[in-house]
MARFIKE-620163 format. One line per 5 residues: for each residue x, y, z of C-alpha. Coordinates in Angstrom, 1 decimal. Example, Ala and Ser with C-alpha at 12.3 -4.5 7.8 and 13.67 -1.06 7.14 Angstrom:
! MARFIKE-620163
12.3/-4.5/7.8 ~ 13.7/-1.1/7.1
//
This chain:
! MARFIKE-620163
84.3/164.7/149.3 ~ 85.1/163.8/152.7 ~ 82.5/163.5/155.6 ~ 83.5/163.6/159.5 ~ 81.2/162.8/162.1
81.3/163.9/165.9 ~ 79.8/161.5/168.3 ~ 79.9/163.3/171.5 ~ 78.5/163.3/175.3 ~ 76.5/166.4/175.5
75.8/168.4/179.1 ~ 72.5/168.9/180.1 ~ 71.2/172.1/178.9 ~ 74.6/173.7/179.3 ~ 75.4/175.7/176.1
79.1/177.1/176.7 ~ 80.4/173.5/178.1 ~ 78.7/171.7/175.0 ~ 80.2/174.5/172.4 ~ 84.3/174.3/174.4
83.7/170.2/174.3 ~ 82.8/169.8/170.3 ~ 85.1/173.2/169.9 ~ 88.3/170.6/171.3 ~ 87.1/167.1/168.9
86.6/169.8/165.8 ~ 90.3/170.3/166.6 ~ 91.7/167.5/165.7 ~ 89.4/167.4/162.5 ~ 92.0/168.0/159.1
91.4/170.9/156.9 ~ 90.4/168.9/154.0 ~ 87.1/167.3/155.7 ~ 84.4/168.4/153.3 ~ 81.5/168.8/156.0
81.2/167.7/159.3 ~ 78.0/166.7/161.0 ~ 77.2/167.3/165.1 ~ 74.3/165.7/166.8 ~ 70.6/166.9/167.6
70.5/169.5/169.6 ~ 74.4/170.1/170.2 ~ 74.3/172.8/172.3 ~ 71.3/171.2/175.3 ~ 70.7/168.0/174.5
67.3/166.5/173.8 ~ 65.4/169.0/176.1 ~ 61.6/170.1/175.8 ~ 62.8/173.0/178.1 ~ 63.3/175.4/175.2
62.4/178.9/176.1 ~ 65.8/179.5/178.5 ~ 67.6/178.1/176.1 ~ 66.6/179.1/172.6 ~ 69.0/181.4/170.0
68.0/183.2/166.9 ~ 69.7/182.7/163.8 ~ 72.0/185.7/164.3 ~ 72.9/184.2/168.3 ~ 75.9/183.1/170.0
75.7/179.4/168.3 ~ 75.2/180.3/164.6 ~ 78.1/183.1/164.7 ~ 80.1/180.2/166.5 ~ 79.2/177.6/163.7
80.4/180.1/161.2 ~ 83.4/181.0/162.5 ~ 84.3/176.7/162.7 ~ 83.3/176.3/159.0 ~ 85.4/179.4/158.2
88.7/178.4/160.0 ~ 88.3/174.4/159.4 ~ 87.6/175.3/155.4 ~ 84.4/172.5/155.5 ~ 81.0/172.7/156.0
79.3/172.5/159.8 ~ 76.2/171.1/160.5 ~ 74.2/170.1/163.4 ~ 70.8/170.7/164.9 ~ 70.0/173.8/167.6
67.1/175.2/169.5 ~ 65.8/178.2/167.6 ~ 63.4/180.9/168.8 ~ 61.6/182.6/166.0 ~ 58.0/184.8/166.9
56.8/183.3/169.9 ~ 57.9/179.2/168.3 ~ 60.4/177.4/169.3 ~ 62.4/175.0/166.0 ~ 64.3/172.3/166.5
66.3/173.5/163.4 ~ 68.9/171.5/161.5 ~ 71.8/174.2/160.5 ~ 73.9/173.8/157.4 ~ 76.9/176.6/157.1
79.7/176.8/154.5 ~ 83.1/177.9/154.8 ~ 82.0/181.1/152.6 ~ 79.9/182.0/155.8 ~ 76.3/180.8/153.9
73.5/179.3/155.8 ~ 70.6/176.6/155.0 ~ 68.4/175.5/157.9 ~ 65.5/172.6/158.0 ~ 63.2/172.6/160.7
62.5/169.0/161.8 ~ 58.8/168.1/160.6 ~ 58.3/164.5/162.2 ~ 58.2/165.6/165.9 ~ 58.8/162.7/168.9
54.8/163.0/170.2 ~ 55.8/160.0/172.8 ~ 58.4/162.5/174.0 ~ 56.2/165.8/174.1 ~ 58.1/167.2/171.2
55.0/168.2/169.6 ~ 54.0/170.5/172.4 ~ 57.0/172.6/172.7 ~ 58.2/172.5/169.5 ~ 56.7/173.6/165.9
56.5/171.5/163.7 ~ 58.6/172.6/159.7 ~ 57.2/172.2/156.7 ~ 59.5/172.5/154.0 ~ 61.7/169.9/152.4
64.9/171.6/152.4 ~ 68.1/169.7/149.9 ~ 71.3/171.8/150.2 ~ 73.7/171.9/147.6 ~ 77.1/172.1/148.2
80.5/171.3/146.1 ~ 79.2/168.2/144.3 ~ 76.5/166.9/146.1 ~ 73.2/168.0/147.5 ~ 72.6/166.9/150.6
68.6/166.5/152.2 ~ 68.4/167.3/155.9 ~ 66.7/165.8/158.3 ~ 66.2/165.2/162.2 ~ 66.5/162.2/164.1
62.7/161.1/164.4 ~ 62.9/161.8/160.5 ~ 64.2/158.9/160.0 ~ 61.4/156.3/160.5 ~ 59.2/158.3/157.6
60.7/157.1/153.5 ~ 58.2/159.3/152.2 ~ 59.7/162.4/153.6 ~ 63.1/161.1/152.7 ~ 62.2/160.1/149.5
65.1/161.0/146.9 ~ 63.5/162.7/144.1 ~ 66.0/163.2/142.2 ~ 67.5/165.3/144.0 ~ 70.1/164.0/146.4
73.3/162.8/147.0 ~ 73.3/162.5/150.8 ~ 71.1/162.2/153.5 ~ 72.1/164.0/156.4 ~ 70.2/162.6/160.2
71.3/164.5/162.8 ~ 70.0/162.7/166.3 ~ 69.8/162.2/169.9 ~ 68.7/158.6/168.8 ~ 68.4/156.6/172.6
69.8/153.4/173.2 ~ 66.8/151.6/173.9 ~ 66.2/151.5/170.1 ~ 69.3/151.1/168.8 ~ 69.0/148.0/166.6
66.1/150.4/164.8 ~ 68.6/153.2/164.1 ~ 70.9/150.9/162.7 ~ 68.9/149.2/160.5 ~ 67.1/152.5/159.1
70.6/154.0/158.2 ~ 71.2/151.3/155.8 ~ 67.6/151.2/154.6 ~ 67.2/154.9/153.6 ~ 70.6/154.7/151.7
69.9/151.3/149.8 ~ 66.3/152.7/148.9 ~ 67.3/156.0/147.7 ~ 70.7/155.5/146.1 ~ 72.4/157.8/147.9
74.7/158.2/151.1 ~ 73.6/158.7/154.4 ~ 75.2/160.1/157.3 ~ 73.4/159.1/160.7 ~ 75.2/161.0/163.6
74.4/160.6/167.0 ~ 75.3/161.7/170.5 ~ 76.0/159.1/173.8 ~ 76.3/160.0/177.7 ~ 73.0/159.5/179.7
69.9/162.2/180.6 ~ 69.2/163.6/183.6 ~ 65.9/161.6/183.1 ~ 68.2/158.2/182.7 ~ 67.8/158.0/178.8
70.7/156.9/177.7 ~ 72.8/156.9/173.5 ~ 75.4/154.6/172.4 ~ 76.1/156.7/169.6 ~ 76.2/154.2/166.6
77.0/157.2/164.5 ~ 77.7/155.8/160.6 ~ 78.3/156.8/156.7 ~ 76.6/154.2/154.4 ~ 77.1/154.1/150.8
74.2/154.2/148.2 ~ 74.4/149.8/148.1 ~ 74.1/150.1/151.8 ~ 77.9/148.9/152.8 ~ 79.2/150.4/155.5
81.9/152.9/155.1 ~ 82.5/154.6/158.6 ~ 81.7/153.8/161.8 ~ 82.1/154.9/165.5 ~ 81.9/152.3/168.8
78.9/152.4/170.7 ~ 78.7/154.8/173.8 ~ 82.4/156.0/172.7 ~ 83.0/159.7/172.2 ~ 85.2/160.4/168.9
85.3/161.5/165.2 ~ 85.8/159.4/162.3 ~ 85.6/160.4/158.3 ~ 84.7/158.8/155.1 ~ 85.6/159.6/151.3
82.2/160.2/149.4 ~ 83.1/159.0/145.8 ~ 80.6/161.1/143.2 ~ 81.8/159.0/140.3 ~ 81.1/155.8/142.0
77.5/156.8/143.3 ~ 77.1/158.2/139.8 ~ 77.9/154.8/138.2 ~ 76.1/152.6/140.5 ~ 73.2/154.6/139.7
73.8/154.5/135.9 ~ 74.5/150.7/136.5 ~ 71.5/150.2/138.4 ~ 68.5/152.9/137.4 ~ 66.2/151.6/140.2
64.8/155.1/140.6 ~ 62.9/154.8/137.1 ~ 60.7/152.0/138.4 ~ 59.7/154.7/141.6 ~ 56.6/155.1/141.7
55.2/158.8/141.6 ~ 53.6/160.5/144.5 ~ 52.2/163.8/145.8 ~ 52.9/165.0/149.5 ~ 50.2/166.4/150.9
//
């Protein structure tokens, strides 16, 4: 399978902009991309303003994403601010060409940021399958936690969707490769640049790794574009065959 990445500057809070600028890079995207993955919050950026800007799962955004997967024949995913009963989600979305959607709500909330207080926090592991692989979603902050990413057993790729800032860079980076060496699998880390009103700013440093943690895809730091990588099922499945790391895992309980 093929995976495409969009690294893009996002507008502040601006919905309609955001949705017409990743509406032109999806353009160029070919046919035969097997999922493409948007930043964090594509539609606002990283804002703990949600209650202007929140959708529901039948909104403007998620008929939008649908009608992408639909015409570009690949699965869409990216993160959005959802309302739901009073809460407010920042909510991974995962929609198929066939028009069928999977959402994770980010657990591991920014508290530095004030994530926490805006935002609820999810609860449920969520791994997606799709074509041949399953593919566990996650949220930027996400990343730092192996626990929660912990492949058991059950994944092919790990999707991190981010607004991952700049300052920290060098800790994205190394994390990427981390999660995929440690689990076996792919990851795809995909994150936005531009700068915040507030003066935080990305560099992007959007990336596929492969399950031995070479890199396969990569975009330039604080550059806006789309790049794709070939997921090879066979090869992850005889590296994994090769190398059955996961049997020595030791066993744990979530709590």
């Amino acid at each position: 399978m093929k995976a495409t990445l969009v690294q893009c500057d996002l507008k502040w809070e601006d919905r309609d902009a955001n949705l017409a600028h990743v509406s032109s890079l999806l353009d160029i995207i070919a046919p035969d991309s097997g999922i493409v993955v948007l930043p964090e919050m594509f539609t606002t950026g990283f804002t703990m303003n949600p209650s202007p800007l929140a959708e529901d799962m039948d909104g403007h955004t998620v008929r939008w994403m649908k009608e992408r997967a639909a015409a570009g024949g690949y699965a869409l995913c990216g993160s959005v601010i959802i309302g739901e009963e009073g809460l407010f989600y920042n909510r991974l979305i995962f929609v198929t060409p066939s028009g069928r959607v999977t959402f994770y709500d980010k657990r591991h909330l920014h508290t530095m940021s004030g994530e926490h207080t805006v935002y609820s926090r999810g609860n449920k592991r969520v791994v997606v399958p799709y074509r041949e692989f399953s593919f566990n979603l996650q949220v930027c902050y996400d990343l730092r936690f192996p626990v929660w990413s912990r492949n058991r057993g059950d994944t092919d790729v790990i999707i991190y969707s981010a607004n991952w800032p700049a300052v920290r860079s060098s800790v994205w980076k190394a994390l990427l490769v981390a999660r995929a060496i440690e689990n076996q699998c792919y990851v795809i880390g995909v994150n936005r640049v531009g700068v915040n009103p507030d003066g935080t700013s990305y560099t992007g440093d959007s990336a596929i790794i492969g399950p031995k943690g070479e890199l396969l895809a990569s975009l330039e730091s604080a550059a806006e574009g789309v790049v794709s990588a070939v997921l090879p099922r066979e090869a992850l499945d005889r590296y994994r065959e090769d190398m059955p790391i996961w049997r020595d895992a030791d066993p744990f309980e979530l709590i």
